[in-house]
C-alpha positions, -999 to 999 in steps of 0.1 A, spaced: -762 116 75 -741 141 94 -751 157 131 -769 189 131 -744 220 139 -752 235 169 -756 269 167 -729 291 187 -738 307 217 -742 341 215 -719 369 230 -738 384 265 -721 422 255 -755 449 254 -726 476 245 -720 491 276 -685 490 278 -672 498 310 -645 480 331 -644 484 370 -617 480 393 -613 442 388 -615 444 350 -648 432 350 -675 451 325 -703 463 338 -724 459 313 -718 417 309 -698 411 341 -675 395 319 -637 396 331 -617 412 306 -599 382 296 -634 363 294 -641 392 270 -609 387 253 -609 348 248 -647 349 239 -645 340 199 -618 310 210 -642 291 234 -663 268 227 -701 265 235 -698 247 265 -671 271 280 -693 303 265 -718 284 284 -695 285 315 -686 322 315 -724 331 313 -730 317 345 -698 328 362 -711 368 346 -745 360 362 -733 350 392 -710 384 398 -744 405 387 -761 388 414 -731 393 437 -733 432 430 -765 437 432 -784 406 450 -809 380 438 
């Protein structure tokens, strides 16, 4: 019997599109080479850059 796959964690982008001064979108507050390296990571780093893009929301705009 094989493992279950786990399924891939899904891309924070809600298509606003829009890079500020530190190449950082303000729609995902992903970096843009976060953006860029997206479809090479694997879950746990996906996992990773979700909390780091949380994090700068919160930083821009408080808890």
């Amino acid at each position: 019997m094989s493992a279950a796959k786990e399924k891939p964690v899904a891309s924070p982008c809600v298509s606003v599109c829009a890079l500020d001064h530190e190449d950082v979108c303000s729609g995902c507050y992903r970096s843009l080479k976060e953006i860029g390296d997206w479809s090479d990571m694997d879950n746990a780093q996906k996992r990773e850059v979700i909390i780091l893009a949380n994090q700068r929301c919160r930083d821009r705009y408080g808890d």
